[in-house]
C-alpha positions as CSV (number, residue, x, y, z in Angstrom):
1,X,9.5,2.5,-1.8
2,X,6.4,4.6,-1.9
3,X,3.1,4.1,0.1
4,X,-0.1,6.0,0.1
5,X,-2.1,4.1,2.7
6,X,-5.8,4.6,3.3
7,X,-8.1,3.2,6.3
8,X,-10.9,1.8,4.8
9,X,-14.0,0.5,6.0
10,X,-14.2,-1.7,2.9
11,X,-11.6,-2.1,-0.3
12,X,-11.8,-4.0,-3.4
13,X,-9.8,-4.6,-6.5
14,X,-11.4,-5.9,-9.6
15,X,-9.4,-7.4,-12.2
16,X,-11.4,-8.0,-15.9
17,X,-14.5,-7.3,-14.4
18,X,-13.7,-10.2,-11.7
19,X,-12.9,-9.2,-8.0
20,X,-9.3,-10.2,-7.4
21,X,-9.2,-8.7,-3.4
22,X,-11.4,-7.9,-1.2
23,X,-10.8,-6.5,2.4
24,X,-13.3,-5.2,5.1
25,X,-12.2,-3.0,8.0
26,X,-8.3,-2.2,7.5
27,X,-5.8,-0.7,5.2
28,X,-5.6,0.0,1.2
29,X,-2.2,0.5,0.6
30,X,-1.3,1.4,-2.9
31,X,2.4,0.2,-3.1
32,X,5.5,1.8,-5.7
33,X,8.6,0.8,-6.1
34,X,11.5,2.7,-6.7
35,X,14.5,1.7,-8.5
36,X,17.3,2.3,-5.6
37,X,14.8,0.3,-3.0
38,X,15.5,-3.1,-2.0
39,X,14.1,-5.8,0.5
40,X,15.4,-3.6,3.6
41,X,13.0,-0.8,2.1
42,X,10.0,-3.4,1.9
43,X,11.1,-4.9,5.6
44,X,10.6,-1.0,6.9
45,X,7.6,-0.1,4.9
46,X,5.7,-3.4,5.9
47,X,6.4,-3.1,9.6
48,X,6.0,0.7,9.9
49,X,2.4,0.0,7.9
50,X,1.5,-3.0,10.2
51,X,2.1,-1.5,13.6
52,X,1.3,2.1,12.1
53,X,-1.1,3.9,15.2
54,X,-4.5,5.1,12.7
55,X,-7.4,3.4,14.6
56,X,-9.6,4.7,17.4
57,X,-8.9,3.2,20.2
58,X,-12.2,3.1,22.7
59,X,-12.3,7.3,23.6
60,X,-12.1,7.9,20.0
61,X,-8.0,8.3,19.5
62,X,-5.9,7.4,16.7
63,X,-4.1,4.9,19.6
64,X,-4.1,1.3,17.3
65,X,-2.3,-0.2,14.8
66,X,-3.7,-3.0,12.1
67,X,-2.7,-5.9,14.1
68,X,-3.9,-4.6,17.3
69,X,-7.7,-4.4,15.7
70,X,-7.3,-7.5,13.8
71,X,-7.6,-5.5,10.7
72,X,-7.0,-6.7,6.8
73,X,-4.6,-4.9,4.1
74,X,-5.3,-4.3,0.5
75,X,-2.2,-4.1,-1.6
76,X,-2.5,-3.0,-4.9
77,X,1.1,-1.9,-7.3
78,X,1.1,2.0,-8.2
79,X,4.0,2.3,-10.0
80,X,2.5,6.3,-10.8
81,X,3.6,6.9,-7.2
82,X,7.2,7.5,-8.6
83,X,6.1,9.6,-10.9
84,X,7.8,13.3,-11.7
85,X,5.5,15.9,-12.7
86,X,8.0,19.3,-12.1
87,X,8.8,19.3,-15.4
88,X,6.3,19.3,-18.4
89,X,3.1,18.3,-19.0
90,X,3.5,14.4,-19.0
91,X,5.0,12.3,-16.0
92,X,8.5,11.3,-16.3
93,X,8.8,7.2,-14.4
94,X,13.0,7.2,-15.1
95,X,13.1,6.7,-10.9
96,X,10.7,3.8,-10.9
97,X,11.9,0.5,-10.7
98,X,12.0,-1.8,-13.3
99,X,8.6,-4.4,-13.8
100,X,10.7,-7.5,-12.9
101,X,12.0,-5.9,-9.6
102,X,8.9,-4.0,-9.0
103,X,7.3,-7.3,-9.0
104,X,9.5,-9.1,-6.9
105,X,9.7,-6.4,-4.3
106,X,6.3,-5.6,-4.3
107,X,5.8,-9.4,-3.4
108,X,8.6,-9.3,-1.0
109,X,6.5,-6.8,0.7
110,X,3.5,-8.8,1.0
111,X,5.1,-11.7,2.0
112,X,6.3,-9.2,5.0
113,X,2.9,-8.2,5.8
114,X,1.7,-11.7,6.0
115,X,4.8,-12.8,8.0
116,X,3.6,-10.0,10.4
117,X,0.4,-11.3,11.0
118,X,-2.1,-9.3,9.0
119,X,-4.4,-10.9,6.4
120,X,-3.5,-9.2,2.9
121,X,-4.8,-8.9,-0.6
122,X,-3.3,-8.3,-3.5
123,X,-4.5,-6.4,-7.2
124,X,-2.6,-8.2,-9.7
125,X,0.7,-6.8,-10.7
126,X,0.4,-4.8,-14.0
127,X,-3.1,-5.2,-14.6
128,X,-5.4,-2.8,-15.4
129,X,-7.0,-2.7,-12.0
130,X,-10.4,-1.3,-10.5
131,X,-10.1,-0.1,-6.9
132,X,-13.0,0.2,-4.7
133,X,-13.2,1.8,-1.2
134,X,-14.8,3.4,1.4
135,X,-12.6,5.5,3.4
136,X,-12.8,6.1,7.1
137,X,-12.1,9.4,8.6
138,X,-11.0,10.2,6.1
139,X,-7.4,9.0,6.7
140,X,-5.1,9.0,4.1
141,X,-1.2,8.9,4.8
142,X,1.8,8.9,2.3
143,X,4.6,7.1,3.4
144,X,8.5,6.6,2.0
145,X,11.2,4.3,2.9
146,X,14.0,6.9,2.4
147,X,12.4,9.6,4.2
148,X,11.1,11.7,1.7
149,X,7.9,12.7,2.5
């Protein structure tokens, strides 16, 4: 399972012109899933990302996590984040996960955020979504449940 998390000052996802999510200070995660991950790999991403030390704490450090400043998570599916570009011109997505699983793993992993106390939004899964944000730093972080980057 793939992250790339952002800390935002505001994020939005818009779904047919309609907002779907919306989230003020906290984190836009954009969330793939790979076809070898399961609920242990959603269980490690959604507790690293919750407790994950990118706010300033009160002399300007990166010292808190999303839970320790109350903050709100985004989570929109990016299956593109398994995508292989070494090879040709177009993406090969043979290592991303199938929709069905994707879908239930990518919920999974919501429901582990929540369960971990932050308020979370979600895009809708397969949509043809519109993000909106305004990141702070900027921080941007790419994260991996195996370990590979």
């Amino acid at each position: 399972m793939r992250a790339v998390v952002q800390r935002v000052r505001y994020a939005s996802v818009k779904v047919a012109q309609e907002i779907h999510g919306k989230i003020e200070d906290g984190l836009l995660i954009l969330l793939g899933v790979g076809g070898d991950d399961s609920e242990k790999d959603a269980e490690f991403l959604a507790d690293k990302i919750a407790n994950l030390r990118i706010f300033s704490d009160s002399v300007g450090k990166m010292n808190l996590s999303l839970k320790d400043i109350a903050g709100e998570a985004l989570v929109v599916s990016q299956f593109t984040l398994f995508g292989d570009c070494r090879r040709g011109r177009r993406p090969s997505f043979s290592k991303a996960a199938t929709p069905e699983d994707a879908e239930r793993l990518y919920q999974y992993f919501v429901d582990c955020l929540k369960a971990a106390g932050v308020p979370t939004e979600t895009g809708v899964f397969q949509a043809d979504m519109k993000v909106e944000l305004l990141n702070d730093g900027p921080v941007t972080l790419m994260l991996d449940s195996k370990g590979e980057f």
